[in-house]
N, C-alpha and C positions, 0 to 999 in steps of 0.2 A: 529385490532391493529393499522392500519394506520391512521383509523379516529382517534381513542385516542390521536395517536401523534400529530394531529391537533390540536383535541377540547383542551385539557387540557391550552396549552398557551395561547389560547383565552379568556379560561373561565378566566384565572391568570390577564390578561387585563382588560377585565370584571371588575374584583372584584377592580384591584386597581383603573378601573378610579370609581368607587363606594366611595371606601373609600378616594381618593383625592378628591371628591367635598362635601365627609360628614364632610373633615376638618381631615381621619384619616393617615397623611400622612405618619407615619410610616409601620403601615399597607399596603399602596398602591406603599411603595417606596420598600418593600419585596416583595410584590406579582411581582412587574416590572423586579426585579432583578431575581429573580426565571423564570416567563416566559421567558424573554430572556436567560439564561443558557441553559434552553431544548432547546427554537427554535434554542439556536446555534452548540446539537448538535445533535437532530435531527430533524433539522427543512428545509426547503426546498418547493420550490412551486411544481412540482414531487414527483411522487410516488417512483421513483429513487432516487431524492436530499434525500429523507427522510427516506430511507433505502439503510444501507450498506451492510448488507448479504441477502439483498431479492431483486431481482431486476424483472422485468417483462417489455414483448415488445408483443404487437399485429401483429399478422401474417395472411397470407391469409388462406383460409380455406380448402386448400389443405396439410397444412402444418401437420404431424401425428407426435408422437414419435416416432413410429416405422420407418416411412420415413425419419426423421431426424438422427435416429439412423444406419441407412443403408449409411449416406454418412461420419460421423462423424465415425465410431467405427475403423478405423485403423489410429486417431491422436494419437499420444504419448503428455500427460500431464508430470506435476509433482506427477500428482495422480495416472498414468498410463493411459491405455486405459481405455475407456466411455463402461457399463455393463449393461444391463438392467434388472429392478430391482420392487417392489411395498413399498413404502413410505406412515405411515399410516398417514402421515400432506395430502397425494393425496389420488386421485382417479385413476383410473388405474395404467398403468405402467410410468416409470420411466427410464430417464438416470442416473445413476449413475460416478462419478470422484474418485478414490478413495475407500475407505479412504486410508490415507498415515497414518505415524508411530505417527502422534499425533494427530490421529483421524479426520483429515479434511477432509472433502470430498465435492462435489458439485452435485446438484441436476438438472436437468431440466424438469419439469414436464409441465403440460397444463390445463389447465381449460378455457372453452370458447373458445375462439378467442384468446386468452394471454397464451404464455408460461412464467414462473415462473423460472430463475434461484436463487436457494438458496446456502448460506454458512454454512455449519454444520458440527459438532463435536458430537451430537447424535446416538451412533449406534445403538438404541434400537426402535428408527424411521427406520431405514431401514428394510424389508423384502424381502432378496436374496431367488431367487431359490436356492434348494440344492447344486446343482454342481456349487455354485459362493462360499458358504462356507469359500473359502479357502481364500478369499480374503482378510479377519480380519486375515489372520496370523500376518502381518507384524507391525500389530499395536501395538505399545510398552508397556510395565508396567511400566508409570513415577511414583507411589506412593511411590516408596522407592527411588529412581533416584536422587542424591544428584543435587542440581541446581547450575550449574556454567557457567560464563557468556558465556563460546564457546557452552554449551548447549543452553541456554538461546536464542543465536544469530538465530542456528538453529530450535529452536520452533518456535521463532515468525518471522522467514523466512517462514515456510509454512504458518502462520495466514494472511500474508502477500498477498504472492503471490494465497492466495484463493480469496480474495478479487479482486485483479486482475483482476483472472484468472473470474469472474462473469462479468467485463464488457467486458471482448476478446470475451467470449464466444457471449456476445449478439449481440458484432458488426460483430460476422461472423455469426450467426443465420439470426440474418437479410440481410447478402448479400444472404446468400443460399436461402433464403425467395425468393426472388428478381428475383434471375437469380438461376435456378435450376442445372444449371450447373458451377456456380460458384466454383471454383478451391479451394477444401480443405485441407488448407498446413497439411503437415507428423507430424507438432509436433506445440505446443503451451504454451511457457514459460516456456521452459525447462531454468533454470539458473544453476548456480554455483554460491556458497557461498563465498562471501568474508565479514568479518566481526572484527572489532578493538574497543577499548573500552579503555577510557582515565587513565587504569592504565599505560599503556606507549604508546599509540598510532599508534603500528607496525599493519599491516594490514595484515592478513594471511585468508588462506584456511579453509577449512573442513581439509585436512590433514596437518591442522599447518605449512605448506609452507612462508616463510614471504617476501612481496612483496616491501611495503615502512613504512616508519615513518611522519605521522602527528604530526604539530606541530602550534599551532596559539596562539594568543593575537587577545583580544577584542577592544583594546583602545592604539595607534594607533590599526586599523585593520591590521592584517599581518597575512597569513595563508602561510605554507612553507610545503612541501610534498618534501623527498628526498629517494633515494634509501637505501637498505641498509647498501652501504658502503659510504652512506653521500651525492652521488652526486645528484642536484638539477632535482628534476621532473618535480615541476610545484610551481606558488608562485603565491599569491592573494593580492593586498595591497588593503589599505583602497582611497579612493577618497578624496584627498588632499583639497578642496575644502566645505568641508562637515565639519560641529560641532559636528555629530554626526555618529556613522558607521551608524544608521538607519535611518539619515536621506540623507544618498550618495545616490548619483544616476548612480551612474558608479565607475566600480572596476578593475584596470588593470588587465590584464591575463598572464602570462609569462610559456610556457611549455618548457620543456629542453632546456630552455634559449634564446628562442624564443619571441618575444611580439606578442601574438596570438588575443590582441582586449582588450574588458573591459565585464565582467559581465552586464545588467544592468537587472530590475524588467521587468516582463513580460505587455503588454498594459492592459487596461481594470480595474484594478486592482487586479488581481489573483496573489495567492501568489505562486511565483514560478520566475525565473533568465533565461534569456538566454545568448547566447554566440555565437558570429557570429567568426568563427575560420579558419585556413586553411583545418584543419579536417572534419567541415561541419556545421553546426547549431545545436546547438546544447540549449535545453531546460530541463527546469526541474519543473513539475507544479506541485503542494501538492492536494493531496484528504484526503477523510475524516479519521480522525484517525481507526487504527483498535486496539482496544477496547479488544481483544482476546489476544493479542500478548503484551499491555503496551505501545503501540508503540504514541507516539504519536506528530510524524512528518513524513511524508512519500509524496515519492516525485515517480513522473512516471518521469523518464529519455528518450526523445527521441535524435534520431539526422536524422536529414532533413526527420522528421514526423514519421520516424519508431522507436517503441519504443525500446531501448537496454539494459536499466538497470530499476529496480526498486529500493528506499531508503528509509530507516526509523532507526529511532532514538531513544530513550525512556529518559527519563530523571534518574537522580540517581537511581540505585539498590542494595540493600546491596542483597549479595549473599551466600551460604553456607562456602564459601571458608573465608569470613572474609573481605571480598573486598566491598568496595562499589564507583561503575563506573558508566560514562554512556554508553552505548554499541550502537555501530554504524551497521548495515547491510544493505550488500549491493548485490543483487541476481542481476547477471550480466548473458545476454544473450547475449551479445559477448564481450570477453575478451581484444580485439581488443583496446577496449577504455578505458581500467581501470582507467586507469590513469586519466582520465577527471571524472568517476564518483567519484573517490577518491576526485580530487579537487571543486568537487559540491558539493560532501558531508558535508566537511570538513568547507566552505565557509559555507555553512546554516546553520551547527550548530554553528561557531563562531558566526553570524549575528545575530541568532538568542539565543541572551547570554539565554533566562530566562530560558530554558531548563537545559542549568547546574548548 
């Protein structure tokens, strides 16, 4: 499947620089347009760039499942504790994550010298010993489940945080690889839901707790976050200097009345904002859409390199309720900062109009 995602763009190249020198250049100007769409989204020089829910890393040859499984089995996921399990896509056994209540679950298998972290929703791929059985209780029956967007938020929060949760796993795979003594933290992207959607823009819980009220314009740029008895959280203007928001380069920052610095785009050209603050550094860098979830803006939140929130976006959903929003989620691993992931949120999807 990986070479496929290769060959096929090339062959679309192929064919149009064929029909651009046979003189067919509408032909050649389709075929251009079409390869580039795949390669951009899934295209990538990596076997990683070019898969989202399959990722894989080369280890020393010491490295087992079952040794793996021996230092990792008492981390607490979002999926719970790691099971081991046989997956008829492998050969032997298997780590298991999961699954959670809308079937997601993560796989780490091995073949050769490469262990294989996968993202799946297939439960008729897995093959539990008896006494793990019980593990598919909790997985839920959405077929009759009316879709409303606080559900909605909480679906494509797991689609989310699995994807995630596939490149954490690799970068501590590989330290344990490393140093076999490498220290395996108790837990690993455990969040908490916080999730709002442009029918009023209040930002609330899993238990509908209500935190702040968003509010923004595109043109001037002005993004305003207040509590919810009005008073000023944090505010975002546009860069005075600029004919355009997207063509700013800097964006003041103001937290509980504070001028904490300016926004600006991250070096290199990655789409993603930082923010040099009293509170610490603070960044927010975009990966690849997840595709399961509708989502398709989604930002890793760190601050002074360690990640603390994860963000994603979706553009308009008409929903059963009769409502059609765009729905914001936000899986916060320390609550500590909300309030900044609110205002990054908030700032990317004004900046970024075409999504609404």
């Amino acid at each position: 499947m990986d070479k496929f995602k290769k060959i096929i763009p090339l062959m679309l190249v192929f064919i149009a620089l064929l029909a651009f020198f046979s003189g067919q250049w509408l032909i050649a100007g389709i075929c251009a347009i079409i390869a580039g769409s795949i390669w951009s989204v899934v295209g990538g020089k990596s076997f990683n760039d070019r898969n989202l829910y399959l990722k894989k890393i080369d280890v020393s040859g010491k490295m087992t499942i079952e040794g793996l499984y021996d230092k990792i089995k008492d981390m607490e996921t979002p999926f719970g504790k790691p099971w081991i399990a046989h997956h008829e896509q492998w050969e032997g056994k298997v780590i298991v994550f999961g699954p959670g209540m809308f079937k997601d679950y993560v796989v780490i298998s091995k073949k050769g010298k490469s262990l294989y972290f996968t993202d799946s929703t297939v439960l008729s791929h897995l093959k539990p010993y008896e006494h793990d059985m019980y593990r598919f209780d909790n997985v839920a029956d959405i077929s009759n489940m009316e879709v409303t967007a606080k559900r909605y938020c909480g679906f494509a929060s797991y689609k989310m945080i699995a994807a995630v949760m596939l490149e954490d796993l690799m970068d501590l795979v590989e330290k344990v690889d490393k140093n076999g003594d490498y220290p395996v933290p108790e837990s690993m992207d455990i969040y908490r839901l916080f999730h709002y959607d442009t029918s009023d823009g209040i930002v609330r819980d899993e238990q509908d707790n209500e935190y702040a009220i968003c509010k923004a314009v595109y043109e001037p740029l002005k993004v305003t976050i207040t509590d919810m008895d009005g008073n000023s959280l944090g505010t975002v203007d546009g860069d005075p200097d600029a004919r355009s928001p997207k063509l700013a380069r800097h964006w003041p920052v103001t937290i509980e009345g504070q001028d904490e610095g300016s926004f600006a785009r991250l070096k290199g050209g990655a789409d993603g904002y930082i923010l040099k603050c009293s509170l610490g550094e603070f960044s927010a860098r975009a990966f690849r859409a997840v595709r399961k979830g509708n989502l398709s803006c989604n930002y890793r939140i760190t601050r002074n390199g360690e990640t603390v929130a994860i963000y994603g976006a979706n553009g308009q959903i008409e929903f059963s309720d009769g409502r059609t929003v765009q729905n914001n989620v936000i899986c916060s691993f320390n609550d500590d900062y909300l309030t900044m992931y609110i205002i990054f949120s908030e700032f990317i999807m004004t900046l970024n109009k075409f999504i609404k």
